[in-house]
C-alpha positions in Angstrom: 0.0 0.0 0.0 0.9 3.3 -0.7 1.4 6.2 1.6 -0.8 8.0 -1.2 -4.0 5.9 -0.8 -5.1 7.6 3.0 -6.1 4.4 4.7 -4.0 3.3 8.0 -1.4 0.9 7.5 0.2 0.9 11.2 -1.6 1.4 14.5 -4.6 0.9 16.3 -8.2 3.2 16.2 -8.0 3.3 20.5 -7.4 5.2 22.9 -6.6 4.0 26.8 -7.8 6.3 29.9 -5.6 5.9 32.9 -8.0 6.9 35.8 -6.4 7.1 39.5 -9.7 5.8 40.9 -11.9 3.2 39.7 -14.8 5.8 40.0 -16.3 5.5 36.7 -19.2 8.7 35.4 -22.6 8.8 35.0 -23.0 7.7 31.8 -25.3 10.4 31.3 -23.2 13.0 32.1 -20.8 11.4 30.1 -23.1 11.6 27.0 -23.8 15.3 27.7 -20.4 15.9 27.4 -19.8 13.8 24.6 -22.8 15.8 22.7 -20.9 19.2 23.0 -18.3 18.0 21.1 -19.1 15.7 18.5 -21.5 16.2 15.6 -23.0 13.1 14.5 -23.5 11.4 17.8 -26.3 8.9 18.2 -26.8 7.0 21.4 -29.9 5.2 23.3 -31.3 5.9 26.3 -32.3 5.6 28.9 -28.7 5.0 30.7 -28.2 3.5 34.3 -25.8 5.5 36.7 -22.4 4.7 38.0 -23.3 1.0 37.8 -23.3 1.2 34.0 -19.9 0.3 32.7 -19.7 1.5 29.0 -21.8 1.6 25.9 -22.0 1.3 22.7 -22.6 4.6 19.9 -22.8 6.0 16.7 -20.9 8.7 15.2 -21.7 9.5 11.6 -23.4 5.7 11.4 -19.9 4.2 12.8 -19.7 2.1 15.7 -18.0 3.0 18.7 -17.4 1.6 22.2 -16.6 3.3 25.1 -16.0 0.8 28.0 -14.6 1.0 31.6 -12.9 -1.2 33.4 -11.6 -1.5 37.4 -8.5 -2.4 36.8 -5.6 -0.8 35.2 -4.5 -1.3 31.4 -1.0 -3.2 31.0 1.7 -0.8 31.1 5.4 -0.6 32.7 8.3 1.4 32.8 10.4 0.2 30.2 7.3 0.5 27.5 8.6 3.1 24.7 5.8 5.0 25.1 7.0 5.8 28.4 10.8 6.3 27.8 10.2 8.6 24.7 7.7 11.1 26.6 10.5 13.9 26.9 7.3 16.3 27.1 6.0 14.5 30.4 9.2 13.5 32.6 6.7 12.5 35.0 5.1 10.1 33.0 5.6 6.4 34.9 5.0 8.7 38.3 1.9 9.4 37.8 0.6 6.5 35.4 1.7 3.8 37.9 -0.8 5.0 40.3 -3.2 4.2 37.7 -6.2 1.8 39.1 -8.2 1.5 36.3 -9.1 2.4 33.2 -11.3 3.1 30.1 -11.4 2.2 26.3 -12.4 4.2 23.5 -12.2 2.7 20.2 -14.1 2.7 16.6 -15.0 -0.5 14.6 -16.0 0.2 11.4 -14.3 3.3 10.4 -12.7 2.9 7.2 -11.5 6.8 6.9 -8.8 7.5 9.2 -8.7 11.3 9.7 -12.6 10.6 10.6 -11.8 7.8 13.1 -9.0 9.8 14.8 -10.7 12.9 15.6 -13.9 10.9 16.6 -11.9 9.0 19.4 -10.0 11.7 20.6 -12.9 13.9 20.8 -14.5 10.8 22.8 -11.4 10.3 25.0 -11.8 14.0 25.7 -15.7 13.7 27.1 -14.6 10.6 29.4 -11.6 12.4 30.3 -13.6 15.6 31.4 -15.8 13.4 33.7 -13.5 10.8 35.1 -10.7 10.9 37.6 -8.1 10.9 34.5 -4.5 11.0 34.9 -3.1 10.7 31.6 -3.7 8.6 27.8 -2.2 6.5 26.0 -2.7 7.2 22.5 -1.7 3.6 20.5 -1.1 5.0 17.4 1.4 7.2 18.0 3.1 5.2 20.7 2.4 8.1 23.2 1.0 9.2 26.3 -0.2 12.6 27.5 -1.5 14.2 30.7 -5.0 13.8 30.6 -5.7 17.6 31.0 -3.1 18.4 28.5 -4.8 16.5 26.3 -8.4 17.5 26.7 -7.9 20.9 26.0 -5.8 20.5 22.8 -9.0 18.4 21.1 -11.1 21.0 22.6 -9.3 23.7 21.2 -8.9 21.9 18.0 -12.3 21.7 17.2 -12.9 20.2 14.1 -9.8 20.8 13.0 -7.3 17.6 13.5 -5.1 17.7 17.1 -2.1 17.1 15.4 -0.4 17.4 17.9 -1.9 14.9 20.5 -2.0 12.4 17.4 1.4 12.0 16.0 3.9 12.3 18.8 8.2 13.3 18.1 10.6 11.0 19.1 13.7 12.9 19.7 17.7 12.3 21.3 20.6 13.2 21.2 22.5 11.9 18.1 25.8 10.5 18.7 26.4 9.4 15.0 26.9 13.0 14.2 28.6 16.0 15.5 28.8 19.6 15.0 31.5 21.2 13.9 32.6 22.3 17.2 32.0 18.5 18.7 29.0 20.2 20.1 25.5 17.5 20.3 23.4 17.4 17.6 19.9 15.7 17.8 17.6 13.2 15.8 13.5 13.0 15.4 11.5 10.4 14.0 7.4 11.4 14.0 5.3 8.5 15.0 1.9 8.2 14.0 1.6 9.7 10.7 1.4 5.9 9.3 -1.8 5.4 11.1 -3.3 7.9 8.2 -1.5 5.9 5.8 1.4 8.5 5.4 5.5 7.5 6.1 6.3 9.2 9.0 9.2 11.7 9.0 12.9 12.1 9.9 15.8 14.1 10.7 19.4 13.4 12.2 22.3 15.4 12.8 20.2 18.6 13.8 22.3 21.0 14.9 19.8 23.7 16.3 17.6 23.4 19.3 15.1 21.0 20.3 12.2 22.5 20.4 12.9 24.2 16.5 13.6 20.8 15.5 9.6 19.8 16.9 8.1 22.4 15.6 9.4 21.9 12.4 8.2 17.8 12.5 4.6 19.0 13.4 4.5 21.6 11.1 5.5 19.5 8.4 3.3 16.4 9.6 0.0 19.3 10.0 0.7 20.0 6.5 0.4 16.6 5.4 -3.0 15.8 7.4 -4.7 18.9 6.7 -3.8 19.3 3.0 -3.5 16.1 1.7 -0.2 16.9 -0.1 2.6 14.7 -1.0 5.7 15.3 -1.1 7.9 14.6 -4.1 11.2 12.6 -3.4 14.1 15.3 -3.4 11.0 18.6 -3.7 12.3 21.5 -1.7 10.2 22.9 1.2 10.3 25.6 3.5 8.5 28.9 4.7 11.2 31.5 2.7 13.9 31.0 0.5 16.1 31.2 3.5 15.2 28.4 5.2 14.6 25.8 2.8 15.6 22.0 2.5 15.3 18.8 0.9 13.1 16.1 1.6 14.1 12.6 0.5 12.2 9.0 0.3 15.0 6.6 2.3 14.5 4.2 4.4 14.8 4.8 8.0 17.6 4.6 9.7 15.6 4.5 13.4 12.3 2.8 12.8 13.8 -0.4 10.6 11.8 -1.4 7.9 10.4 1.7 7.4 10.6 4.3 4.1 10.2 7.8 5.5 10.3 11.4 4.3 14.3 12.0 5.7 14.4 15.6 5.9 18.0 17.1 5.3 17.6 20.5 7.0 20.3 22.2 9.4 19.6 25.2 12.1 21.7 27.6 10.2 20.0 29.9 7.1 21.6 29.5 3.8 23.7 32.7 3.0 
């Protein structure tokens, strides 16, 4: 398959709640808050209280399950997830206090972009009315604080959270040095292939950290929202100034993979 055809080829269509309580919301309330934010939504009442330990919906006519459970999902401290989360150093702190949990998943949602924003707008209702500490998002390999989380899809809108969706995976790069033998850093985006896209990557960055993120979401926003593709060797970049080349290779992190390798540096072209 293609990254041209925009159907998922990697990942999973769920999202995992980590709740520090087994104290599960009146489903309801958590259908109220659903309602706000997603167009589309179909459900049947009448619902029991806190005894009532998911349902089933529709969003659009696709199926969707949001279930709870009383005990926590299967995560430890060597998972990836957790030892790539540079933006949440508290990460296994908080999730190990995790007692249980709930699901949100689609099951007949053939149109990722769709599916994405449907379960993260979900995750965001059972977030708002649950003890929630963070989320693992499986597609991108990532978890968030929960709050962090819910107010990017709310802010969102209907627009994609791209950020909450495809997460960065960034270090230090001993393979290359600068100049000076200062570090240099490496990125590789993860969750780009879950919209049927390669994902992107950079080493031997010489700049900063955070330039080097922005620059991976920027590109990876571009690609969600638009559609594009981008040629093997095309040139990119927001003035003539800062402009770089953008390869098909295969990865030199992920094995296996073909990925947009991005050879950009930190420093403007004279």
């Amino acid at each position: 398959m293609s990254p041209d055809d925009g159907v998922s080829t990697s990942g999973r269509p769920i999202a995992f709640v980590m709740l520090d309580r087994a104290e599960f919301p009146d489903i309801a309330i958590l259908v109220k808050a659903i309602e706000r934010r997603v167009a589309g939504f179909t459900s049947r009442p009448p619902y029991q209280t806190q005894e009532q330990r998911g349902f089933l919906c529709r969003v659009d006519g696709k199926l969707c399950v949001v279930a709870f459970f009383d005990q926590p999902n299967p995560l430890n401290a060597d998972a990836s997830c957790i030892l790539s989360a540079w933006w949440w150093r508290e990460a296994w702190d908080r999730l190990r206090q995790r007692k249980a949990h709930a699901v949100v998943c689609m099951t007949d949602d053939d149109e990722p972009r769709h599916c994405y924003r449907t379960i993260a707008k979900l995750a965001s209702a059972v977030i708002e009315t649950s003890p929630a500490i963070g989320i693992l998002w499986a597609a991108a390999d990532a978890v968030w604080p929960a709050d962090r989380f819910r107010t990017t899809v709310d802010q969102a809108g209907d627009d994609l959270p791209v950020e909450m969706l495809v997460s960065v995976k960034l270090a230090a790069d001993d393979e290359y040095s600068r100049p000076d033998g200062g570090r240099t850093y490496f990125a590789l985006t993860w969750g780009l292939a879950a919209f049927g896209l390669m994902e992107i990557e950079v080493r031997g960055f010489d700049g900063q950290p955070d330039e080097l993120i922005t620059t991976l979401l920027n590109i990876a926003a571009y690609l969600l929202k638009s559609g594009a593709i981008i040629r093997h060797g095309d040139t990119i970049g927001h003035d003539k100034r800062h402009k770089f080349t953008v390869r098909h290779e295969p990865s030199t992190i992920a094995a296996g993979q073909t990925v947009y390798r991005l050879y950009l540096t930190s420093i403007p072209k004279p």
